[in-house]
N, C-alpha and C positions, 0 to 999 in steps of 0.2 A: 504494500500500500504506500502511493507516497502521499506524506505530510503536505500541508502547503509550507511555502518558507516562510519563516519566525521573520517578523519587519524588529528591525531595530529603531529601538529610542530613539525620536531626537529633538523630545523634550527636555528642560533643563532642572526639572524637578530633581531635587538631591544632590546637583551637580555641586561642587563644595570646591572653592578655592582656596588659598594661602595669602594673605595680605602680611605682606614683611615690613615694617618702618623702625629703623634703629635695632635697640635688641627684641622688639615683639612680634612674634609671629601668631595672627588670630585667622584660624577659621572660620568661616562663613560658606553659605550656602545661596549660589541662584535661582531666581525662577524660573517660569517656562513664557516669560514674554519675550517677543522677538529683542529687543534691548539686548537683553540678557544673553540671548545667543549671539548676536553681535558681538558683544564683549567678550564671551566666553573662547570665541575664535578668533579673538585678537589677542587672548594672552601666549606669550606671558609680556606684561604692559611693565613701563618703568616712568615714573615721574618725579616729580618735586610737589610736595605737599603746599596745600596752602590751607588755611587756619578761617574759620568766621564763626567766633563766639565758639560753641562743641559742637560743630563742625568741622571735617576735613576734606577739601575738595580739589581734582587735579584732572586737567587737563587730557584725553585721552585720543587714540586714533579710529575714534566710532562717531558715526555720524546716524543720529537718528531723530524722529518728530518725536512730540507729544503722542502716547501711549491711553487709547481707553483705560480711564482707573487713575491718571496722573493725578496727583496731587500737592498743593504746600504743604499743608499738616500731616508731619510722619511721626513714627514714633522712634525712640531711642531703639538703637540698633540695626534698623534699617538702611537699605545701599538703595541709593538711588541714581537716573541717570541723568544731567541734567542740560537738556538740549541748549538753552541759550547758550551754555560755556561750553559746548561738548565738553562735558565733566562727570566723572565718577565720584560721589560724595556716600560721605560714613555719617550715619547722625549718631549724634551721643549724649547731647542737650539743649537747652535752648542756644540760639543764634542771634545776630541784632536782631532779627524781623519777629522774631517772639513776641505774642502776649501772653503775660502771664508765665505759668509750667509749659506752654504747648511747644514743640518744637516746630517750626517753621523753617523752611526754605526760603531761597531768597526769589524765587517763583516757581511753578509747578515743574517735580521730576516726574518721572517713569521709576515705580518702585522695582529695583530689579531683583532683590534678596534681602537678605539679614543675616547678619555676625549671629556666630553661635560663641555664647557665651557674655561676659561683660562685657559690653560696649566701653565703659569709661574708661580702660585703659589706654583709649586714644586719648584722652590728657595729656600723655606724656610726650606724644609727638608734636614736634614743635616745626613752625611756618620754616619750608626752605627743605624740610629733611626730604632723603630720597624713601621713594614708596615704591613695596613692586606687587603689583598680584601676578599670580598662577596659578596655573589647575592645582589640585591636593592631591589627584589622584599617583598612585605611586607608580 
C-alpha cells in the first residue's frame, strides 16, 4: 500500500531562536505569521542594539507591512516586528509612549513571538551593544 507523502511544516509555531547580547543568551520562541518567517530565514541576523525606555530595538534585513493583529499595546516579553524602522524589538516594560503600566510601542508592530523566560534581563543591555539572533535548533 502506499502512504501519501507526510507534507512538512512550514509553520513557525515552536520554532525557538537564541538572542545573544553581551554575556546573555535568552531563548525565545516564533510564531507562525509571515513576519516571522521572514525573519526566521534571515537568520542568523547581527546588529547594534538600540535602547527606548524597556525596550530594545534594531534595525534588521526584513522588509514587511502591517500584519492583521498588529498592534501598540504588547505585553512584557513579546518580539515584535516593526515596519516603520524595519526593526526587531524585545519588550520588557514601559517605553516613552506609555501610559501608565501598559507597555507601548512607538507605533503598531506585527507581534512575531515571545522570550521564554524573564524578559527583564534585557536591563542589562545597554544602547550600542552588539545583538545576534539565531535559530536554537542544534
Amino acid at each position: 500500500m502506499n502512504s501519501p507523502p507526510l507534507r512538512r511544516k512550514e509553520k513557525t509555531v515552536g520554532e525557538k531562536i537564541s538572542i545573544l547580547a553581551g554575556n546573555l543568551k535568552v531563548e525565545a520562541e516564533l510564531n507562525e505569521s509571515k513576519t516571522a518567517r521572514l525573519i526566521r530565514e534571515a537568520l542568523p541576523i547581527e546588529a547594534k542594539v538600540n535602547t527606548w525606555g524597556e525596550e530594545i530595538y534594531f534595525a534588521i534585513p526584513v522588509r514587511a507591512g502591517l500584519e492583521e493583529g498588529a498592534r501598540e499595546v504588547v505585553s512584557s516579553g513579546e518580539l515584535g516586528y516593526w515596519p516603520t524602522g524595519h526593526a526587531f524589538c524585545i519588550f520588557f516594560g514601559p517605553t516613552p509612549a506609555s501610559r501608565g503600566d501598559e507597555i507601548r510601542a512607538a507605533s503598531a508592530v506585527n507581534v512575531i513571538g515571545k522570550v521564554s523566560g524573564d524578559p527583564k534581563v534585557f536591563l542589562k543591555v545597554r544602547d550600542g551593544a552588539k545583538i545576534v539572533l539565531e535559530s536554537a535548533r542544534g
